[in-house]
N, C-alpha and C positions, 0 to 999 in steps of 0.2 A: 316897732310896728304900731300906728294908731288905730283906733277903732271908730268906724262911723255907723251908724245903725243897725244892728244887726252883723253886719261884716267885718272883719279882719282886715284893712288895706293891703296890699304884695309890700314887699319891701323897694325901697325908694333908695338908688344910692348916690351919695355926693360926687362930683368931682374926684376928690381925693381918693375915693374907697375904687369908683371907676377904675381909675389913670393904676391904682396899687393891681388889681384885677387883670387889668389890661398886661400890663408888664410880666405876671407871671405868666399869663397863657401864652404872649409873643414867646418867653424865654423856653419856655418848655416845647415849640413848636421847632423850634433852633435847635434843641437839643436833641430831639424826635430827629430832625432831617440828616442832623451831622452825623450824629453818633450812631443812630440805629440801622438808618441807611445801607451802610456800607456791608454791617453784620446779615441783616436781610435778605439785599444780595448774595451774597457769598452762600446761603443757606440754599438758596437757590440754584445756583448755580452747580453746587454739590448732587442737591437732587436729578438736577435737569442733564447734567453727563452724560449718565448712562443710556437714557435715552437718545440722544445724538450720537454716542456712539456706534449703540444697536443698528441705528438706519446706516451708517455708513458702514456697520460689519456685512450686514445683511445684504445690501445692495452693491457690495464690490467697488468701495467707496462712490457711489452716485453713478458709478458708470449702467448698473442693470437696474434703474428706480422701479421698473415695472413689477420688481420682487418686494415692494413696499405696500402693504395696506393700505388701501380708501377707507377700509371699515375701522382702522385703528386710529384711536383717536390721538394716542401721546405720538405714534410714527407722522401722522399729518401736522400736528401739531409743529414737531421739528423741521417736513418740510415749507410749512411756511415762514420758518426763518430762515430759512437757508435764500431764500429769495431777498432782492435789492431793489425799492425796501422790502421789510417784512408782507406779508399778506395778511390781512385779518381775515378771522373764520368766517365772518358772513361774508365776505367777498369772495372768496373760497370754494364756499358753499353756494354761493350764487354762479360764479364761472361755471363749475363745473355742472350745474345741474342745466345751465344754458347748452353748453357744450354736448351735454347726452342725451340733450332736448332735440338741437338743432342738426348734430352731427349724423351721421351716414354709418348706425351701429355703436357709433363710441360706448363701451362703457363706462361706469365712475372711475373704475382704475386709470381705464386710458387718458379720460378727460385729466387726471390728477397729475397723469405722467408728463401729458402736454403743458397743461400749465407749470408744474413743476421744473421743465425742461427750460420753457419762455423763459419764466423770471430768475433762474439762479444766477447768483450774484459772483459776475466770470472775473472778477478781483479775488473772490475767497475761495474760487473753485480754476483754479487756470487750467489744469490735467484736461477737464471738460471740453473747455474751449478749444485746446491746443489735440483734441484727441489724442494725450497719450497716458501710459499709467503715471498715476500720482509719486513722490517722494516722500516716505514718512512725514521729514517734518511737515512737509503741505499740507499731510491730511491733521495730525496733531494742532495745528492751526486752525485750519477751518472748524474742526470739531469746536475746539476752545470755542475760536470767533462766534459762530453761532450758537452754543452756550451761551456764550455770554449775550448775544444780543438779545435770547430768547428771555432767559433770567432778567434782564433790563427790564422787557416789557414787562413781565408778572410782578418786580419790584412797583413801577412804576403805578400797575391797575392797584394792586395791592393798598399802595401807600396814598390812593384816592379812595378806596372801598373803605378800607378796615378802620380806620378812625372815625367816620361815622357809622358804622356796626359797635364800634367798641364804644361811643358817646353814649348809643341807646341803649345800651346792656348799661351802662353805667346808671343812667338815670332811672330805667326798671329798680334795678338793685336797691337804688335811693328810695323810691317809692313803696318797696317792698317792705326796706327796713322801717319805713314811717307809718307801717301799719297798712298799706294799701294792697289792694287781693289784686292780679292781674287775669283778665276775663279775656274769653273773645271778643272779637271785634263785631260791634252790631254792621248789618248793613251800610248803615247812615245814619249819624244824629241829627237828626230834623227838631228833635225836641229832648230837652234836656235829659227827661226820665228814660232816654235811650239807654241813658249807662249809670247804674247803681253808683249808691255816696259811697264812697270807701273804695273803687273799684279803676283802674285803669287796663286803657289797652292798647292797641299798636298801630299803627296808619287807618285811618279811616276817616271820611269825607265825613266834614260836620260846616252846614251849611253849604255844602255845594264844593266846598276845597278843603282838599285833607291836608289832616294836622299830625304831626310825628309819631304823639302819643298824648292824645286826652285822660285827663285826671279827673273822675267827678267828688270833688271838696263836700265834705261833710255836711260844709253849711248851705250844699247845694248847687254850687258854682259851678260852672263848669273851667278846670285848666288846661287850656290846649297849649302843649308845649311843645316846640320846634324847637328840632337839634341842629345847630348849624355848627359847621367847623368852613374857616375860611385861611386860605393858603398866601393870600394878601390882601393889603388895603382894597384895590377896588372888588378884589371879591368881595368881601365883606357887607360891600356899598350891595351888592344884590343879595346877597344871604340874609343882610338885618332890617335891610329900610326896604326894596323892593318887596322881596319877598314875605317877609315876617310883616313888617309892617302894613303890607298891601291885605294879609290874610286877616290881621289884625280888624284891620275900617269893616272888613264885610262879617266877621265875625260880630262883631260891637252893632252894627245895622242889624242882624238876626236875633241879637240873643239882649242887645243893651248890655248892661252893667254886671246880670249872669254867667259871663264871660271872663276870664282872665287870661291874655296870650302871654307865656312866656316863653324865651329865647333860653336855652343854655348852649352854652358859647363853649368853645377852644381856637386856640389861633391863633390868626392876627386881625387884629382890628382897631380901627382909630377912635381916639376919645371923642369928637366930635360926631360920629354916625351910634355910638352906644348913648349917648345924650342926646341927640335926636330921636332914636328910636323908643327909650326911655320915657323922657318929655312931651315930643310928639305926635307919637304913633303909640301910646300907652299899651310898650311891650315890655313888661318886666324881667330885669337880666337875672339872668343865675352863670354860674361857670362851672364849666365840666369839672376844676380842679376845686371846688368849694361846694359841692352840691349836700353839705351841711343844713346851709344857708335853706334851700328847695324843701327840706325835710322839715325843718322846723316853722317854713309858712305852712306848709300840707298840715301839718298838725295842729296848727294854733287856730285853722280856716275851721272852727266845728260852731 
């Protein structure tokens, strides 16, 4: 790292150091989806059983739903996978509060039972359709089926959530260990001395658009750092150069040279938009799997 007047420059990285960067995080991203996926799942899906079980012990497999909770949240939950497709909760929630809005006495149960009844899915429920009692294996099926399709979806929000939950606990941790105190979050940073030197904290508008987790640098700077994690190339194109880079111009217009945005990255990404974003949009990379690298500018910035 050079030094210009008073300040510390961020780190600047070549080609070479990029493209080496780049490679581990696509690699690790591959081995995230292949490998962990599957175990995920299956944990899930363990969980989620009993629960699908319950509603169909309970209800005489589907045939009496009216014996099923509105008010329970893991029994509703189940039946909106039993529907084809699924129902999301706020659709759910929206039906039926129209339905007890609109209807002639309906209560939440009834509304639930009706829609419940419309969308079940008469491939994984045929007893239903055909009005008559089910055959073990039927119901052991359906149970499974909607298990599993239920477990799909929470893998799938899951494996969108938790990697950026788990980016910014990392980068905390980082910042922690480099000596830095984490505070509440001011209102808004309008002006630098909103947030103490030494101190970081967690989403909050600076400048009018919030930034992941602002760092304020010893020697007064302010670092607003975005966590992006992108699941392919043209994501990337919106997590680094739209987004990051767009936050960057208006940040650098409020604060000038005060400012430093950086990016730590996981994922996938192309060498050409981290050298774009880099060079053109003066956003300094860090990487989720080197955040090394983050702790020793924070410290060297006094």
């Amino acid at each position: 790292m050079s030094r210009e007047p008073g300040w510390i420059r961020p780190p600047h990285w070549d080609d070479a150091q990029l493209e080496a960067d780049r490679h581990i995080a696509t690699a690790t991203f591959v081995h995230q989806r292949i490998e962990d996926g599957p175990a995920a799942y299956a944990d899930e899906f363990v969980r989620l059983r009993p629960i699908v079980q319950h509603l169909f012990d309970s209800t005489d497999n589907l045939a009496s739903l009216q014996n099923s909770d509105a008010g329970d949240s893991a029994a509703v939950n189940a039946i909106r996978h039993l529907a084809a497709p699924p129902i999301s909760a706020d659709d759910l929630k929206t039906v039926i509060e129209v339905l007890v809005f609109e209807g002639d006495g309906l209560t939440a149960q009834d509304a639930l039972v009706e829609v419940a009844l419309s969308a079940l899915d008469p491939i994984r429920v045929p007893w239903l359709r055909d009005s008559r009692y089910p055959e073990s294996p039927e119901v052991e099926t359906a149970i499974a089926w909607t298990t599993g399709v239920w477990a799909s979806e929470r893998t799938r929000i899951a494996r969108r959530m938790e990697p950026s939950q788990r980016q910014e606990e990392a980068v905390a941790a980082a910042l922690t260990a480099a000596g830095f105190r984490e505070v509440d979050r001011p209102n808004e940073i309008h002006v630098l001395d909103a947030l103490d030197r030494g101190c970081f904290c967690r989403e909050v508008m600076v400048a009018g658009t919030k930034t992941d987790m602002p760092a304020r640098l010893h020697d007064g700077r302010l670092l607003a750092i975005e966590c992006k994690v992108s699941n392919s190339y043209t994501n990337s194109v919106k997590r680094l150069i739209r987004e990051t880079g767009g936050k960057s111009a208006r940040w650098q217009n409020a604060f000038g040279h005060q400012v430093v945005t950086a990016a730590v990255l996981a994922g996938v990404f192309k060498l050409k938009n981290l050298r774009e974003a880099q060079d053109q949009h003066n956003v300094t990379v860090f990487w989720e799997h080197d955040l090394e690298q983050l702790a020793a500018f924070v410290k060297a910035a006094v």
